[in-house]
N, CA, C and O atoms as a CHARMM CRD file, in Angstrom:
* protein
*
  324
    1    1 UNK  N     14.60400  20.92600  -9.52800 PROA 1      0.00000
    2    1 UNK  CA    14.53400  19.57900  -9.01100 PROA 1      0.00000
    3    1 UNK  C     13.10400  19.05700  -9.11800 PROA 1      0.00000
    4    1 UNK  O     12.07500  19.73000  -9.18800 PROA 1      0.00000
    5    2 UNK  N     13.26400  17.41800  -9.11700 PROA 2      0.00000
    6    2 UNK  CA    11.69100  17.04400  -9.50900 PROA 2      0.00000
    7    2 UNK  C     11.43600  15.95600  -7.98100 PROA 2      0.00000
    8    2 UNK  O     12.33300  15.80000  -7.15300 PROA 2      0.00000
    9    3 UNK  N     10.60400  15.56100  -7.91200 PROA 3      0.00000
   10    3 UNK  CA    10.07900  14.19800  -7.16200 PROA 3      0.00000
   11    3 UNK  C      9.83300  13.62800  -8.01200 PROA 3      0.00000
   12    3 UNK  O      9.16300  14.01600  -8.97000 PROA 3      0.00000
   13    4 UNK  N     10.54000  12.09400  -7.78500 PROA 4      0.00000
   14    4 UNK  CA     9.57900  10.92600  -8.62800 PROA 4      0.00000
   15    4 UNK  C      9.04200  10.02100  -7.74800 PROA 4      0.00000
   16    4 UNK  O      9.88400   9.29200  -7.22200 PROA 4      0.00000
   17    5 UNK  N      7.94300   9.84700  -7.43700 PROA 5      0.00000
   18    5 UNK  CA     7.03200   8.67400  -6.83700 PROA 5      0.00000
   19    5 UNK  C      6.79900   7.15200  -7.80200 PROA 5      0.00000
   20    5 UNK  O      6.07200   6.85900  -8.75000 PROA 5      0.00000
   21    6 UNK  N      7.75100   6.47200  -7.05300 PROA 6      0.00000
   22    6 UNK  CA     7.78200   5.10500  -8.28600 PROA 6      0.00000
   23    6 UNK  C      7.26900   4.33000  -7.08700 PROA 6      0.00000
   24    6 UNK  O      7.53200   4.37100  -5.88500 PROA 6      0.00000
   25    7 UNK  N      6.07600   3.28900  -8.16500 PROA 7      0.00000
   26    7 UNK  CA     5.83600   1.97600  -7.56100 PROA 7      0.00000
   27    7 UNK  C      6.56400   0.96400  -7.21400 PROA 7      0.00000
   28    7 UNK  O      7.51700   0.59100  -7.89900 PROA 7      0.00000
   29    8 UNK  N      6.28000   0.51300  -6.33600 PROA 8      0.00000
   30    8 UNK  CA     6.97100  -0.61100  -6.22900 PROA 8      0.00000
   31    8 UNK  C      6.31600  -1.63800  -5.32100 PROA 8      0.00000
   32    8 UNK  O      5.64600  -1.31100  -4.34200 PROA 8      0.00000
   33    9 UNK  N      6.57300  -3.08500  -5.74500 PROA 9      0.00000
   34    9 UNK  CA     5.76500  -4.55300  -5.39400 PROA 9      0.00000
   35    9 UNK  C      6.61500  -5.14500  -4.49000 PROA 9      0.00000
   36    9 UNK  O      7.82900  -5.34400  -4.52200 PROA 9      0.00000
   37   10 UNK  N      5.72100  -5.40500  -3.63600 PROA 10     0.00000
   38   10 UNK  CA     6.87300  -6.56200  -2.00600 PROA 10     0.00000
   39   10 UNK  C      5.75300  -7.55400  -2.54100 PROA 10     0.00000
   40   10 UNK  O      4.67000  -7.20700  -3.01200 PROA 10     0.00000
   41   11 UNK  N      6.25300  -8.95600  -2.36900 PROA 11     0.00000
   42   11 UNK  CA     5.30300 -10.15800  -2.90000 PROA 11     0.00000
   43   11 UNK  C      5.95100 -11.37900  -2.17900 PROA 11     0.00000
   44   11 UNK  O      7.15300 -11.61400  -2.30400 PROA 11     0.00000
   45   12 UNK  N      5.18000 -12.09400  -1.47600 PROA 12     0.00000
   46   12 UNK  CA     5.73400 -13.26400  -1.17500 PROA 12     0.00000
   47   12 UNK  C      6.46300 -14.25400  -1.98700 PROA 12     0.00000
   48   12 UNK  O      5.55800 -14.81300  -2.60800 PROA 12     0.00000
   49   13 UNK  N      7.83700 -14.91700  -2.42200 PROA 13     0.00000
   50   13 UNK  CA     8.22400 -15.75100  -2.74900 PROA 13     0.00000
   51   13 UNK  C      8.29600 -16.79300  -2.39000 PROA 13     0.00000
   52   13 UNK  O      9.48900 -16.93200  -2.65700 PROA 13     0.00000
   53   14 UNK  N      8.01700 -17.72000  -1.97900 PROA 14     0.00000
   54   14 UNK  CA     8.16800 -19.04300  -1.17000 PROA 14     0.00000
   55   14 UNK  C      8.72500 -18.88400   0.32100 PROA 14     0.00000
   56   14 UNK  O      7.87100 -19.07900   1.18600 PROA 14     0.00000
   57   15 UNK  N      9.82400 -18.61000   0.70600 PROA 15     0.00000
   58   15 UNK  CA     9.88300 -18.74500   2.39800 PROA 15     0.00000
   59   15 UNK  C     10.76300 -17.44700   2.36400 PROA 15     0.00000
   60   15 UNK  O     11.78400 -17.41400   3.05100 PROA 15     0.00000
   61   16 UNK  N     10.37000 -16.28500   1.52200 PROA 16     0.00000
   62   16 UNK  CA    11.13900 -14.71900   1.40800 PROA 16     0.00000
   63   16 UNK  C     10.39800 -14.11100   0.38100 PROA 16     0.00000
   64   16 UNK  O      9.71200 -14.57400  -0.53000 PROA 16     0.00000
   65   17 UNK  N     10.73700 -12.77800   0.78900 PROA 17     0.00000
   66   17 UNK  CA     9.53500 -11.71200   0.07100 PROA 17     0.00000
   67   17 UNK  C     10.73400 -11.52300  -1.37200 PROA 17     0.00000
   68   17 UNK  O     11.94000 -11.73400  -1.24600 PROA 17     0.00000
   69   18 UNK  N     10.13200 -11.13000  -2.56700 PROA 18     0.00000
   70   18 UNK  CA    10.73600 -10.43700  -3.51200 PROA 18     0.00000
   71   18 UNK  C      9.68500  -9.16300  -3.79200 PROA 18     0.00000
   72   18 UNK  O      8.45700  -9.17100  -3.87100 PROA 18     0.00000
   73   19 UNK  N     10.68700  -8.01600  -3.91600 PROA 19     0.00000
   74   19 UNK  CA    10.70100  -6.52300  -4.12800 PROA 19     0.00000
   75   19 UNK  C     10.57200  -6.13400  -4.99100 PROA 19     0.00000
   76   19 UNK  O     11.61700  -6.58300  -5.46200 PROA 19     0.00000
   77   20 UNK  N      9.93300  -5.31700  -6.20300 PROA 20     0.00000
   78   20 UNK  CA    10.68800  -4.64200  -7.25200 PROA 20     0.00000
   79   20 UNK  C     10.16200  -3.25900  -7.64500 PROA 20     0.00000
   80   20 UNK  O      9.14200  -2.75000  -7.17900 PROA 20     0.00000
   81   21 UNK  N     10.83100  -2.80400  -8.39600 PROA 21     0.00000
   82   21 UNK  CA    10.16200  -1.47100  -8.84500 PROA 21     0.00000
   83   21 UNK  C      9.70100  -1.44400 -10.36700 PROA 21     0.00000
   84   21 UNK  O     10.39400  -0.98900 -11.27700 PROA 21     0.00000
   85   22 UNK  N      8.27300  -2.06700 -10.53200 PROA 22     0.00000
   86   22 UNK  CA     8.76800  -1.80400 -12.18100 PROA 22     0.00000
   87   22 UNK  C      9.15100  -1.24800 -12.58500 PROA 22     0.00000
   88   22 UNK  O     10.27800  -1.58500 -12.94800 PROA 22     0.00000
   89   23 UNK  N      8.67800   0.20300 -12.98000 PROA 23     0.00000
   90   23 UNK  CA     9.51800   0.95000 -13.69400 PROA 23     0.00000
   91   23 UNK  C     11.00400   1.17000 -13.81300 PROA 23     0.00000
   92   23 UNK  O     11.51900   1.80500 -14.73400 PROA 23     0.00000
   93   24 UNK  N     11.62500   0.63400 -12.87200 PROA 24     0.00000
   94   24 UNK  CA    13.02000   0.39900 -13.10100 PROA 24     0.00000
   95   24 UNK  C     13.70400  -0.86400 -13.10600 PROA 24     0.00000
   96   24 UNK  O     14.91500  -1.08600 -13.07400 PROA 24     0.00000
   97   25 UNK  N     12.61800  -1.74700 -13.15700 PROA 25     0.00000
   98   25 UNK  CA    13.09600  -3.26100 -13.38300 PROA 25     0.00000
   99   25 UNK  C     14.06800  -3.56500 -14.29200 PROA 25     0.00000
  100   25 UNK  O     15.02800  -4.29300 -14.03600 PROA 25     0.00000
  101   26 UNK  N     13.81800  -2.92700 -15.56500 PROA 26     0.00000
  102   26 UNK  CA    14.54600  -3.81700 -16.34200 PROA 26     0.00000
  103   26 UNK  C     16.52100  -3.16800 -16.02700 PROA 26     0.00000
  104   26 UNK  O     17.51500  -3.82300 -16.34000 PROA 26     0.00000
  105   27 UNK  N     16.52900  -1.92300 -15.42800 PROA 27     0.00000
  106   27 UNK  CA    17.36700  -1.46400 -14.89300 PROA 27     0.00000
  107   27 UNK  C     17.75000  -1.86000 -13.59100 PROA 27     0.00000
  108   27 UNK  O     18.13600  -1.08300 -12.71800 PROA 27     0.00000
  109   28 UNK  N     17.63100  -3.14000 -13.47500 PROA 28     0.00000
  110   28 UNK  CA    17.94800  -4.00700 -12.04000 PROA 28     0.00000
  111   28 UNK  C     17.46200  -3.47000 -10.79900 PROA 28     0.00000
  112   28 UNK  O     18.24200  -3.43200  -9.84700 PROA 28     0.00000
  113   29 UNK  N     16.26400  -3.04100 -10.66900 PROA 29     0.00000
  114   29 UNK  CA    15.01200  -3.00900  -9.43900 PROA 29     0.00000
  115   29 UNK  C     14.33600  -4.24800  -8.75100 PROA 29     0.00000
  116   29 UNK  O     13.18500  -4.46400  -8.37200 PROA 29     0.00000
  117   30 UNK  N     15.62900  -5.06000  -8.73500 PROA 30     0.00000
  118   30 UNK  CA    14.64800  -5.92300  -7.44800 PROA 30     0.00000
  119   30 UNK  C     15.76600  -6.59800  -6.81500 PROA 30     0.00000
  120   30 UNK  O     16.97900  -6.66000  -7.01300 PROA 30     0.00000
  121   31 UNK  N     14.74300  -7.19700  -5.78700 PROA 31     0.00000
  122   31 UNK  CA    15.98900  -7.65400  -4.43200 PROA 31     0.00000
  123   31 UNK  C     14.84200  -8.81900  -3.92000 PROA 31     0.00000
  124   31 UNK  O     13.86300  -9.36200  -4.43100 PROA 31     0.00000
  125   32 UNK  N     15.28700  -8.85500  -3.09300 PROA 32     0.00000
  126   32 UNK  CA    14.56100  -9.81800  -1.79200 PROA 32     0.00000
  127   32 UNK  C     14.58100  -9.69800  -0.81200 PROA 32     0.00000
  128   32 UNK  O     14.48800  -8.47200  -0.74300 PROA 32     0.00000
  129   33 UNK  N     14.65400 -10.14800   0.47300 PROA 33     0.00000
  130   33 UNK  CA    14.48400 -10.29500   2.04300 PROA 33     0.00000
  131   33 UNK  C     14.14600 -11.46900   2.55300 PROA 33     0.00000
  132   33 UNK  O     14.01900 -12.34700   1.69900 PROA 33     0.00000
  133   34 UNK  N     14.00800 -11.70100   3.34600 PROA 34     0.00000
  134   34 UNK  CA    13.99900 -12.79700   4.34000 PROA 34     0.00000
  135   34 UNK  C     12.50100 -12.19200   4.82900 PROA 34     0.00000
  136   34 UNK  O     11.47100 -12.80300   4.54700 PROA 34     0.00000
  137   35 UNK  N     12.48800 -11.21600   5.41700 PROA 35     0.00000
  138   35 UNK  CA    10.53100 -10.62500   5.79600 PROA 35     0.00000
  139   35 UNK  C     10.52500  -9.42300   4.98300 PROA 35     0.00000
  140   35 UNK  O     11.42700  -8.80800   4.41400 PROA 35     0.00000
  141   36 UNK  N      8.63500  -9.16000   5.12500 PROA 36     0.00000
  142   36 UNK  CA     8.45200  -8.16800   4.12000 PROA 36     0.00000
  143   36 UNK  C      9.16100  -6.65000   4.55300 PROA 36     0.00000
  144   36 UNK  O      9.33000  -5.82300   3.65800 PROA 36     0.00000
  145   37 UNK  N      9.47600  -6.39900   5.66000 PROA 37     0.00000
  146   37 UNK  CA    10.14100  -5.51200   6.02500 PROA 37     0.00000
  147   37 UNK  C     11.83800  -5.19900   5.31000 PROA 37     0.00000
  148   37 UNK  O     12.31700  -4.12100   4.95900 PROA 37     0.00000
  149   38 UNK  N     12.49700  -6.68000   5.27400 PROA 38     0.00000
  150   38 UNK  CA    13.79700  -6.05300   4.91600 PROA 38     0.00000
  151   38 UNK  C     13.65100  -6.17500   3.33600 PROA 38     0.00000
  152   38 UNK  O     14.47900  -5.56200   2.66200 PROA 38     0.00000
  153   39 UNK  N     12.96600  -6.68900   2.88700 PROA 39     0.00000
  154   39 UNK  CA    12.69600  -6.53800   1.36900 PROA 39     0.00000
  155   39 UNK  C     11.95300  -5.27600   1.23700 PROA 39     0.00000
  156   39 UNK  O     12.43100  -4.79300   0.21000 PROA 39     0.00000
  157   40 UNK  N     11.00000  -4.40300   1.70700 PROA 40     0.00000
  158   40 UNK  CA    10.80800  -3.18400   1.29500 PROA 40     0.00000
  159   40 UNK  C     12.45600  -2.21300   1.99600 PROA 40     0.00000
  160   40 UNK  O     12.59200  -1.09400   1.50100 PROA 40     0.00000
  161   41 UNK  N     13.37100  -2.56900   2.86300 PROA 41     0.00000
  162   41 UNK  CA    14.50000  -1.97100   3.10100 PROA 41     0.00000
  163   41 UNK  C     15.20300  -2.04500   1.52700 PROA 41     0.00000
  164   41 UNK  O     15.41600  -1.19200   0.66600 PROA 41     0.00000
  165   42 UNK  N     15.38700  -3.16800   1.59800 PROA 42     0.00000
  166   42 UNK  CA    16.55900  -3.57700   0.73400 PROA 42     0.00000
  167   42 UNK  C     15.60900  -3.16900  -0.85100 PROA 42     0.00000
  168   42 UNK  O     16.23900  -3.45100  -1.87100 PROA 42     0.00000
  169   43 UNK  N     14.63800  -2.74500  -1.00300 PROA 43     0.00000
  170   43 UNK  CA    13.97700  -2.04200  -2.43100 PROA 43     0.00000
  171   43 UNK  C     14.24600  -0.76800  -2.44400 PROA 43     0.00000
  172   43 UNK  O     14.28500  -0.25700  -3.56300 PROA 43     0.00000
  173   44 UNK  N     14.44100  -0.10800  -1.56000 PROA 44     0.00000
  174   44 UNK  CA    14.34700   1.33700  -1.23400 PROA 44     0.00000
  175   44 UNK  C     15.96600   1.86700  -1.35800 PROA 44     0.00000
  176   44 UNK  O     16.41700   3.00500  -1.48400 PROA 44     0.00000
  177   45 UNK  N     16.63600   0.54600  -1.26700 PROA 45     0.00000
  178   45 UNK  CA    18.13100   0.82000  -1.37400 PROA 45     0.00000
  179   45 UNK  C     18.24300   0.79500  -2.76500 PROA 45     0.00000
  180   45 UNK  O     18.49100   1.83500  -3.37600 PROA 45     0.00000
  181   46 UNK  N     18.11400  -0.09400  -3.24100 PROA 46     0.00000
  182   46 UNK  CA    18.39700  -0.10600  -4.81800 PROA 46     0.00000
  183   46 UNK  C     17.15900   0.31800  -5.56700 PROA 46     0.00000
  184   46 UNK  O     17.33800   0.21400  -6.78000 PROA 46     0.00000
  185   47 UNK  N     16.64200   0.51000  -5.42700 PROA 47     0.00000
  186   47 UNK  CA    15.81600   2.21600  -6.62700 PROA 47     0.00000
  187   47 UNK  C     16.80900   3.08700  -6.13900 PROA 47     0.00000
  188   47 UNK  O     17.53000   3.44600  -7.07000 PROA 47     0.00000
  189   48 UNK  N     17.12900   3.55700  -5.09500 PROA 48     0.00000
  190   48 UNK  CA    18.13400   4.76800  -4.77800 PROA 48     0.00000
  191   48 UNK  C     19.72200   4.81300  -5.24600 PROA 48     0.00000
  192   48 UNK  O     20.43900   5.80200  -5.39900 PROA 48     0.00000
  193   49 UNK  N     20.02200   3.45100  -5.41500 PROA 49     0.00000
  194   49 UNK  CA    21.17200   3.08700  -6.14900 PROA 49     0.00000
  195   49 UNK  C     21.24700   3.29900  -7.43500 PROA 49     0.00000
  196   49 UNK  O     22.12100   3.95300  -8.00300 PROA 49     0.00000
  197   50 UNK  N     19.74800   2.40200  -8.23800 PROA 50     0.00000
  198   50 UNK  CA    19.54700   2.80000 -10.40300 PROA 50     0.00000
  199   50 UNK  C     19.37000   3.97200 -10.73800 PROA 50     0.00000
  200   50 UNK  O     19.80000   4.52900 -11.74800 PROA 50     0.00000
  201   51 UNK  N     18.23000   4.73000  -9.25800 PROA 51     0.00000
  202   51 UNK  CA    18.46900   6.59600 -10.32100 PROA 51     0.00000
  203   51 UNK  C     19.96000   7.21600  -9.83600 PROA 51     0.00000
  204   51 UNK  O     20.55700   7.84100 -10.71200 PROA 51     0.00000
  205   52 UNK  N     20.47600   7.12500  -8.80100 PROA 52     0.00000
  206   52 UNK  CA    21.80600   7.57700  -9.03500 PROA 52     0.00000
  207   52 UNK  C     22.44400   7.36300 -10.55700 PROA 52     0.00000
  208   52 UNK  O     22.79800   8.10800 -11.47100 PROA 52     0.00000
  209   53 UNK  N     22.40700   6.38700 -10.39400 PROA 53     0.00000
  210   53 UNK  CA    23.47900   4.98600 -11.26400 PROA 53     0.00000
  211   53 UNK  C     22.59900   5.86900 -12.81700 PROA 53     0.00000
  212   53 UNK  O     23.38500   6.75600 -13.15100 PROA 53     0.00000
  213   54 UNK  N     21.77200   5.89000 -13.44600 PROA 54     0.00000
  214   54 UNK  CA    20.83400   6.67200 -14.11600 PROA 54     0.00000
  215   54 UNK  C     21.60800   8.19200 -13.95900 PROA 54     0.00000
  216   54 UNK  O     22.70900   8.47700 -14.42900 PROA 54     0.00000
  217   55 UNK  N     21.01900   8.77600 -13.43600 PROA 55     0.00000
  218   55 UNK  CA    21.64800  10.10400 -13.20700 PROA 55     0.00000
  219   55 UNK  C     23.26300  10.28500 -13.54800 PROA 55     0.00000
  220   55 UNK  O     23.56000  10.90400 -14.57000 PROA 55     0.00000
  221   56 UNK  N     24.15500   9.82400 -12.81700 PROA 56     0.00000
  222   56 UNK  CA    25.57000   9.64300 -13.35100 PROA 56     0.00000
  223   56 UNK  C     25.96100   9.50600 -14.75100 PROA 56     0.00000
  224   56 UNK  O     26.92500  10.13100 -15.19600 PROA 56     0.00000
  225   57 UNK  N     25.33300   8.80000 -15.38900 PROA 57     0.00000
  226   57 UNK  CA    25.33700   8.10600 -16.69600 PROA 57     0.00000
  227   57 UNK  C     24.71600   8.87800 -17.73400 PROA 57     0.00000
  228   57 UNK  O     24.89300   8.75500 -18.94600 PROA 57     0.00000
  229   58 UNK  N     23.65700  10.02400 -16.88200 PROA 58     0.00000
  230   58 UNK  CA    23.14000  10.93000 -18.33500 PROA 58     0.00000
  231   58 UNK  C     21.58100  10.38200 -18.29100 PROA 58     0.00000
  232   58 UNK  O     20.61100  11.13600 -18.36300 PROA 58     0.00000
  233   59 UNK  N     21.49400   8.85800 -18.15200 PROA 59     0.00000
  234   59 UNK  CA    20.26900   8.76900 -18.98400 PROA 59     0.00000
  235   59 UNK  C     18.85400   9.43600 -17.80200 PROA 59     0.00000
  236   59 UNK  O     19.00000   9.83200 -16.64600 PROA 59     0.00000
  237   60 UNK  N     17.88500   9.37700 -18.41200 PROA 60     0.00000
  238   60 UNK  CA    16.85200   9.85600 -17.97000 PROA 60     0.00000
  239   60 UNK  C     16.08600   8.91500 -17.10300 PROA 60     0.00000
  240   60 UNK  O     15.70800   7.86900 -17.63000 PROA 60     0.00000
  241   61 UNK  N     15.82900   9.11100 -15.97100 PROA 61     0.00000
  242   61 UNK  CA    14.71700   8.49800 -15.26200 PROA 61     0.00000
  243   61 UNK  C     13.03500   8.66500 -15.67700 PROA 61     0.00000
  244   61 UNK  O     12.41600   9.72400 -15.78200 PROA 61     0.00000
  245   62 UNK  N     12.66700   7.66700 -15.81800 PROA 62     0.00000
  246   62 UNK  CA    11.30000   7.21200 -16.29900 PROA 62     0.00000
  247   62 UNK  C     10.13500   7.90700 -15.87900 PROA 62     0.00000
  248   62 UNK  O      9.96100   7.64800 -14.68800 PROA 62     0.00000
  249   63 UNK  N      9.52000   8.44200 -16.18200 PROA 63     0.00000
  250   63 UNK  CA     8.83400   9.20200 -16.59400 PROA 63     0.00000
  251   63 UNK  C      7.07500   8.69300 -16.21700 PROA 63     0.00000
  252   63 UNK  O      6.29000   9.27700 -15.47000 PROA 63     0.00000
  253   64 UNK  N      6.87700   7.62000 -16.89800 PROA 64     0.00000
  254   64 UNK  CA     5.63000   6.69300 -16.89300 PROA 64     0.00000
  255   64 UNK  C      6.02900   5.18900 -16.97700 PROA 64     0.00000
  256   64 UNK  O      7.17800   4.75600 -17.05900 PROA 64     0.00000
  257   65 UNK  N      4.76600   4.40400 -16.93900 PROA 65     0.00000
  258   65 UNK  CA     3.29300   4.97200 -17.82000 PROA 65     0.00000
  259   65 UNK  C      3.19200   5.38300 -15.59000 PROA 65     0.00000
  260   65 UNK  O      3.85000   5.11300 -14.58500 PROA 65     0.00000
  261   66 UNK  N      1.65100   6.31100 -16.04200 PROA 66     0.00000
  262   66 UNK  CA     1.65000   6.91900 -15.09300 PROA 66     0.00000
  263   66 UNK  C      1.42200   6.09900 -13.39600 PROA 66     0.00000
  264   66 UNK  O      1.73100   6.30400 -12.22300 PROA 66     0.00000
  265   67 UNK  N      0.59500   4.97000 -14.33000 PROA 67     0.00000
  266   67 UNK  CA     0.34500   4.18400 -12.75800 PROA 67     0.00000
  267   67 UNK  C      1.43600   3.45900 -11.95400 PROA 67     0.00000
  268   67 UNK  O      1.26200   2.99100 -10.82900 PROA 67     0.00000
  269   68 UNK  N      2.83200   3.40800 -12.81200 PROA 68     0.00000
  270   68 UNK  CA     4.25200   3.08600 -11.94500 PROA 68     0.00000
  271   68 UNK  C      5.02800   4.47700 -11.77200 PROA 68     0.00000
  272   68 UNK  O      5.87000   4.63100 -10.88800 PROA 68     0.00000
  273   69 UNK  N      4.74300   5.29100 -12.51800 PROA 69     0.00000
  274   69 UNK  CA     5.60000   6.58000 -11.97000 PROA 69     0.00000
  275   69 UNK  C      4.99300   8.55500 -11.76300 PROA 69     0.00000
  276   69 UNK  O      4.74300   9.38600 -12.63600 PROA 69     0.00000
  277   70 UNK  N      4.96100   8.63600 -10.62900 PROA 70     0.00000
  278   70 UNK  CA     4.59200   9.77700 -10.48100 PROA 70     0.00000
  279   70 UNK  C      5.65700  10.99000 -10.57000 PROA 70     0.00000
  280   70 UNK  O      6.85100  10.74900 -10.39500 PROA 70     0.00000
  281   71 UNK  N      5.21400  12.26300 -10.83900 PROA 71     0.00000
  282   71 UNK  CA     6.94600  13.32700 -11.13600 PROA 71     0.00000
  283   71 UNK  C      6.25100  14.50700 -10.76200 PROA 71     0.00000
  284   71 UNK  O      5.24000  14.69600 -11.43800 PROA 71     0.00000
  285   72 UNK  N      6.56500  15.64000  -9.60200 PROA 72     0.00000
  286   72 UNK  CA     5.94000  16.39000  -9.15100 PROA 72     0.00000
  287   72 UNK  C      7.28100  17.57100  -9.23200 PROA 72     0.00000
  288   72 UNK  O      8.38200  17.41800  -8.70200 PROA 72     0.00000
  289   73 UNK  N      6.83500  18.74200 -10.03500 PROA 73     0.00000
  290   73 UNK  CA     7.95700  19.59200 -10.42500 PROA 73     0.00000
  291   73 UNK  C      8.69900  20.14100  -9.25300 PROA 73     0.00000
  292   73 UNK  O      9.81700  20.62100  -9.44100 PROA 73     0.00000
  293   74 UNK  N      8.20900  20.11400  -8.13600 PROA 74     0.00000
  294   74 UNK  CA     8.75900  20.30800  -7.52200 PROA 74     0.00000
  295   74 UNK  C      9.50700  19.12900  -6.05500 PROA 74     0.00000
  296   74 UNK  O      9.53400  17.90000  -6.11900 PROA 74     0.00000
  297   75 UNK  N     10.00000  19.93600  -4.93400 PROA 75     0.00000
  298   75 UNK  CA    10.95800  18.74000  -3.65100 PROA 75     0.00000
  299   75 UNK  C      9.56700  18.47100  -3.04800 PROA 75     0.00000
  300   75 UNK  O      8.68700  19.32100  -2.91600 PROA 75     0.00000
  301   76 UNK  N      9.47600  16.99800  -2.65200 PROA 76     0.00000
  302   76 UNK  CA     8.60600  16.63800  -1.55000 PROA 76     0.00000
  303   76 UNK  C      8.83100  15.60600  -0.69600 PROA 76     0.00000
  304   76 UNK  O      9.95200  15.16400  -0.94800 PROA 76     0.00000
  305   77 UNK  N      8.34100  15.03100   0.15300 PROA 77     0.00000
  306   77 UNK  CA     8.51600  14.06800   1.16300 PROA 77     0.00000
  307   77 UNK  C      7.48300  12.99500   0.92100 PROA 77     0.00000
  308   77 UNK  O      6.35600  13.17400   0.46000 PROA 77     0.00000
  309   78 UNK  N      8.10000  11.69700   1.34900 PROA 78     0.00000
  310   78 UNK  CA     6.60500  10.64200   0.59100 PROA 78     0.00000
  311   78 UNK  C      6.62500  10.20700   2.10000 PROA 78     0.00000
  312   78 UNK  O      7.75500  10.29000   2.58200 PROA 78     0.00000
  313   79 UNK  N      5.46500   9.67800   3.13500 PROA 79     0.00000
  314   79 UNK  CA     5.40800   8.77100   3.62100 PROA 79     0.00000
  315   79 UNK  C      4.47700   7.71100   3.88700 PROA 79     0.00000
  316   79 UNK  O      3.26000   7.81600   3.73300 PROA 79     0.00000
  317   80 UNK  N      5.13800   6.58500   4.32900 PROA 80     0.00000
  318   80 UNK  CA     4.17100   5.89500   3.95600 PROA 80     0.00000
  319   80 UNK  C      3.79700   5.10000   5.19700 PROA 80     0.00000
  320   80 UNK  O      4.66900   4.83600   6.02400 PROA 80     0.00000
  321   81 UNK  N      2.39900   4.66600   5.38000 PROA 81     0.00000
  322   81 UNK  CA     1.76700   4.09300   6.54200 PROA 81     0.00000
  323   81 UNK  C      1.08800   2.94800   6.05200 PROA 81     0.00000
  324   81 UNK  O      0.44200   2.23700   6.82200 PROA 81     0.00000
């Protein structure tokens, strides 16, 4: 088993935050919220939804470039403050 540490952007949109993950953007990584809180919720749901959805399907989860994706050979815990 690996860890992948993927980036991901909360950004103000006009009167709601938009979310995304690049590295899995073009694989439908983004959402929105109403505050920056349920838009980093609702990001965290769907990255967890595309590598499933990825995984099921065979294909490979992304790898790089390195400053959107980190991969640590082994299980770890991310948190964040």
């Amino acid at each position: 088993m690996k860890t992948y540490i993927l980036r991901i952007v909360v950004e103000p949109d006009n009167d709601c935050w938009h979310a995304y993950c690049p590295a899995l953007e073009e694989k439908g990584a983004s959402t929105w919220g109403k505050t920056y809180e349920e838009a980093l919720r609702n990001i965290r749901e769907v990255v967890q939804m595309v590598v499933e959805e990825l995984t099921k399907d065979g294909e490979p989860i992304p790898e790089e470039p390195p400053e959107e994706v980190q991969v640590v050979p082994d299980l770890r815990v991310a948190v964040n403050l």
